[in-house]
C-alpha positions in Angstrom: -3.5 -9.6 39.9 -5.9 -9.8 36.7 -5.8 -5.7 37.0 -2.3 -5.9 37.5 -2.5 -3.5 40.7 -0.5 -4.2 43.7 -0.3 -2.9 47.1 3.8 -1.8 47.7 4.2 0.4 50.0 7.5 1.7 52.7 7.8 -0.6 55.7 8.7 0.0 59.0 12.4 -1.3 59.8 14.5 0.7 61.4 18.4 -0.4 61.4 21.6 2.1 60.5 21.1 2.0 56.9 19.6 5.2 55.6 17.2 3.3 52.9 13.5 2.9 52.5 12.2 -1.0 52.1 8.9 -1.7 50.0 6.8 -4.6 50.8 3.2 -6.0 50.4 1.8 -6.5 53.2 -2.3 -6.3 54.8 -3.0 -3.4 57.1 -5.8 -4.5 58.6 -3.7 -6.9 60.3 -1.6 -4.6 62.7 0.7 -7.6 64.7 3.9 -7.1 64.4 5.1 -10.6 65.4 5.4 -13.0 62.1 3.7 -15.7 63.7 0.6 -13.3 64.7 0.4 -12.1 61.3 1.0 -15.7 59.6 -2.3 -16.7 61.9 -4.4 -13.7 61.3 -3.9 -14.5 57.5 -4.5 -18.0 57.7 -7.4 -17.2 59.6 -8.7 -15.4 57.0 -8.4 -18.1 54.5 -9.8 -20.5 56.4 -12.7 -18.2 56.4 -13.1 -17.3 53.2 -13.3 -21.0 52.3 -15.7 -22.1 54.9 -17.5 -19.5 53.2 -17.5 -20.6 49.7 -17.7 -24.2 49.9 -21.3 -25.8 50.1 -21.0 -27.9 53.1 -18.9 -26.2 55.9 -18.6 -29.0 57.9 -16.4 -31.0 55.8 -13.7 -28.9 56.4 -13.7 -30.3 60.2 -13.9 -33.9 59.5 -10.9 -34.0 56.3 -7.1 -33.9 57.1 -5.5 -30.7 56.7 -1.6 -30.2 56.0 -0.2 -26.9 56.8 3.4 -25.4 55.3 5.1 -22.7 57.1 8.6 -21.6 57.5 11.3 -22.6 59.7 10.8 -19.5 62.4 11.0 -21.9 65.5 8.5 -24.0 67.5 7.3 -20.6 69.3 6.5 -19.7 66.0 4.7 -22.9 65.3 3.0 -22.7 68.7 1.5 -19.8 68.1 -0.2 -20.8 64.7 -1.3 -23.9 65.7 -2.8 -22.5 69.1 -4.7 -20.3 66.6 -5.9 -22.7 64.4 -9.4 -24.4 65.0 -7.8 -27.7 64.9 -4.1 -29.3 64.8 -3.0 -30.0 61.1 -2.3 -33.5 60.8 1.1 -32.8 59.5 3.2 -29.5 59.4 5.8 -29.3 57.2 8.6 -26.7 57.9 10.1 -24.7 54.2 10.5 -22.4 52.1 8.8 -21.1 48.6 9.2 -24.7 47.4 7.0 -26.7 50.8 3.3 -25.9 49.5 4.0 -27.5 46.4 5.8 -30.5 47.7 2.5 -30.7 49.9 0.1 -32.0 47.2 2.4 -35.3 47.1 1.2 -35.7 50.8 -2.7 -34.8 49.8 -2.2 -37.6 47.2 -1.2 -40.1 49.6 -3.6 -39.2 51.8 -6.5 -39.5 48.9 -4.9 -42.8 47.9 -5.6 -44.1 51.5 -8.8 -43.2 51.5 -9.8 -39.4 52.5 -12.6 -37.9 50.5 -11.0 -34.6 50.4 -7.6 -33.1 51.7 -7.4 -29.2 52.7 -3.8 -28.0 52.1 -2.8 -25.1 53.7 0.3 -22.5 53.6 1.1 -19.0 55.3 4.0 -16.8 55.5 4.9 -13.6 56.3 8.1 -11.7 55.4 7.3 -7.8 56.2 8.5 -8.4 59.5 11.9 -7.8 61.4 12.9 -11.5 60.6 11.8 -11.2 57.1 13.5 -8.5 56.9 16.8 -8.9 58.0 17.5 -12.4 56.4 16.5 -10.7 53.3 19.3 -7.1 53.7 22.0 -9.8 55.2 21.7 -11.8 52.1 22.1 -8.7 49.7 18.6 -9.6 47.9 16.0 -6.9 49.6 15.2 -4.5 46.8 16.1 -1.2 47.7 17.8 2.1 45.6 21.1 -0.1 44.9 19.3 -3.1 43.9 16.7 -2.4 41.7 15.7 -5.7 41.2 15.7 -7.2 44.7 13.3 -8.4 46.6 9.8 -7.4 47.2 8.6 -8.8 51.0 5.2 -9.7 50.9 2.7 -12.2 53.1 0.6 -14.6 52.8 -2.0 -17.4 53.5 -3.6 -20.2 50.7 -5.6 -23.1 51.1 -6.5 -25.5 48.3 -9.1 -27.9 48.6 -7.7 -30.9 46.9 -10.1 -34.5 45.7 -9.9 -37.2 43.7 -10.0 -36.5 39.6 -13.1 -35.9 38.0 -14.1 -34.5 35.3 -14.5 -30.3 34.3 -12.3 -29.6 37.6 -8.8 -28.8 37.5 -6.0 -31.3 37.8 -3.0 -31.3 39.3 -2.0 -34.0 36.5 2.3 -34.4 38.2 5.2 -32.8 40.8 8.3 -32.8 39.9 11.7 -31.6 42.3 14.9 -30.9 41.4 18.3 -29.5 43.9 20.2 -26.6 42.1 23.4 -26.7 43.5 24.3 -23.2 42.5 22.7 -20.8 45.3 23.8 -17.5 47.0 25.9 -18.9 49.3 28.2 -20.3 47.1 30.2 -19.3 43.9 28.9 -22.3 41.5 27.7 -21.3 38.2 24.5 -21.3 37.8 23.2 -24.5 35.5 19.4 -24.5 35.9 20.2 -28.1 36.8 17.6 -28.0 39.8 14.9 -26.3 37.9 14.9 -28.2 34.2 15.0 -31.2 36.5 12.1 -30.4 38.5 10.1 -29.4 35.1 11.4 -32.7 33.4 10.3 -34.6 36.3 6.3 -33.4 36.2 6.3 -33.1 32.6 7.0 -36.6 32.1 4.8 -38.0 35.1 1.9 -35.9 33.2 3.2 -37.6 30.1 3.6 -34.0 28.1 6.1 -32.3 26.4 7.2 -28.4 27.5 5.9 -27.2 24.0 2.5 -28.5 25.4 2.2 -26.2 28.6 -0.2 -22.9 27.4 1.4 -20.7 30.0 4.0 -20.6 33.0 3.6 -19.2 36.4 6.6 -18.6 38.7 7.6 -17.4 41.8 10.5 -15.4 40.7 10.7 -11.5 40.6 13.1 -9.2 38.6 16.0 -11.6 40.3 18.8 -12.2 37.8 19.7 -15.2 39.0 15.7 -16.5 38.9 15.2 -15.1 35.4 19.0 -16.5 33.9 17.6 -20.1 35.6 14.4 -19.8 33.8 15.6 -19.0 30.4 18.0 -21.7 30.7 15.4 -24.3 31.6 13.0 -23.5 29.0 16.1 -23.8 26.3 17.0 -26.8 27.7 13.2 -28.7 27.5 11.6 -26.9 24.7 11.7 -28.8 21.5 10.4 -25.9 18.9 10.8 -21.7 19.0 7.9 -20.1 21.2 9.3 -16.6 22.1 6.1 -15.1 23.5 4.7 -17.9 26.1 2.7 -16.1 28.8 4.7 -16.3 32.0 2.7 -14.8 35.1 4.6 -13.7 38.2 2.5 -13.5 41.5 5.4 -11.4 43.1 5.2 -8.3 41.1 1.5 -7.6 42.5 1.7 -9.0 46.6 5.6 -9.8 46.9 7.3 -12.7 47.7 5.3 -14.3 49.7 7.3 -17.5 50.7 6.2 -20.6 52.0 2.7 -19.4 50.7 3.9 -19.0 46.8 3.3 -22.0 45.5 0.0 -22.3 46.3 -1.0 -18.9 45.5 0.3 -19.9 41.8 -2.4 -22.9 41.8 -5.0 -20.6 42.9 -4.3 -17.8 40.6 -4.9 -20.1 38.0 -7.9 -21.6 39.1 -9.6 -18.2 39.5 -7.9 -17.5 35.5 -9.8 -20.5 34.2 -12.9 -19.9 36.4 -13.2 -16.1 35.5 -12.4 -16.8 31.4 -9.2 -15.3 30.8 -6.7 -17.7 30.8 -4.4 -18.0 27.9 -5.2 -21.8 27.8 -5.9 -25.4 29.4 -2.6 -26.6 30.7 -0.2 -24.5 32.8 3.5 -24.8 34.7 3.6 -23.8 38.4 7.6 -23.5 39.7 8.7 -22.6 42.7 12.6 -21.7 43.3 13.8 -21.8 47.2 17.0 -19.5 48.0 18.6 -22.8 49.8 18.6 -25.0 46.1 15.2 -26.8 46.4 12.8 -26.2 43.3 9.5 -27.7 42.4 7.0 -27.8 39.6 3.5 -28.6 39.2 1.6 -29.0 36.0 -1.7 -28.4 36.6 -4.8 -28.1 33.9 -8.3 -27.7 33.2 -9.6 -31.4 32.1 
């Protein structure tokens, strides 16, 4: 994403519309069932992690929380059954669950766990995908430029108890937008500058503090309208050029997964030296109204 390279390219969908769909997805993984590909990718993650942490065997005897969408228990069944061990909670969602996880890792921390693994995976280049995408008018294709870009996914984020030079997730906030594509409300940002308000003021900082924003939002009117009109809402002084960095215009939208890819984009920014400073705003916008915010920063 640094490079600013992604990985678009046609997917396979055949229905009686004469158009060619774009996604992100990995083709090393060739499953065509979501749930296959949601396991294959958390798989990998799960690797990757075992990999990099110091003691491996940690991650066996810490609880793990899992977000993935709402596909059905077959769906679930067939992740889990892939999984080296059963999450102690799954939570069902959509861009906004891995987010709204961390409150559960901090309870969990609070009662005592050393360590909490939080884990999301989604995958959206499939037939399901797909179709709930083209029936709700928002896949991008020719007519609708700035649709939709199906991608997949699979984060875990290792999450401990504050200490100093790590990152902090310093607050969450949530909001409920009740203007959404299935209804004809006007659009108010009311979910959104609620969910920001919300985090800011747990993390006792103002908008005007936050270096840099990272949302889940593509070239969706709707998303970018709701974003202007939060940050006019909670910013106290002019900043026209604040860096906001979109994970969807390099792998997609990547759903359930989104909101911790945000977290870990930034911890690889502030671990690889080019972040454009120490505090920055996660949000996360769900189709259905739900949003969610996470200020997170490097202490």
């Amino acid at each position: 994403m640094r490079a600013k390279l992604n990985r678009f390219e046609d997917l396979v969908f055949f229905d009686d519309a004469p158009y060619k769909y774009v996604g992100s997805f990995v083709p090393e993984i060739t499953d065509v069932l979501p749930s296959l590909r949601a396991a294959a990718l958390l798989d990998g993650a799960l690797r990757d992690l075992t990999q990099s942490w110091p003691d491996p065997r940690l991650l066996d005897r810490i609880p793990m929380v899992l977000a993935i969408p709402d596909y059905g228990t077959n769906f679930e069944r067939t992740v889990i059954d892939r999984l080296p061990r059963r999450p102690e909670m799954i939570v069902h969602g959509g861009s906004t669950t891995g987010l709204e996880l961390l409150a559960e890792a901090a309870r969990l921390l609070e009662h005592g766990s050393s360590h909490v693994l939080v884990c999301a995976a989604d995958s959206r280049v499939t037939g399901r995908g797909l179709l709930a995408l083209r029936e709700s008018g928002r896949l991008r294709r020719q007519s609708a430029p700035q649709g939709v870009i199906p991608g997949e996914a699979a984060a875990c984020v290792l999450v401990e108890p504050a200490r100093p030079d790590t990152i902090h997730i310093a607050a969450l906030g949530r909001g409920v937008e009740p203007a959404t594509f299935a209804n004809d409300l006007p659009l108010q940002a009311e979910g959104l500058t609620a969910a920001w308000r919300r985090a800011l003021g747990a993390a006792q900082r103002e908008l005007d503090d936050i270096d840099w924003h990272i949302a889940d939002h593509g070239d969706e009117s709707f998303f970018v309208k709701q974003h202007e009109m939060a940050l006019t809402r909670l910013l106290t002084q002019s900043r026209p050029n604040i860096p906001r960095w979109q994970p969807t215009d390099f792998m997609g939208d990547v759903g359930t997964a989104t909101g911790l890819v945000e977290i870990i984009w930034a911890a690889q920014a502030w671990a690889r030296g080019y972040a454009p400073g120490a505090a920055a705003l996660c949000s996360c916008s769900d189709a259905g109204g739900g949003r969610a915010a996470v200020i997170i920063a490097r202490e």
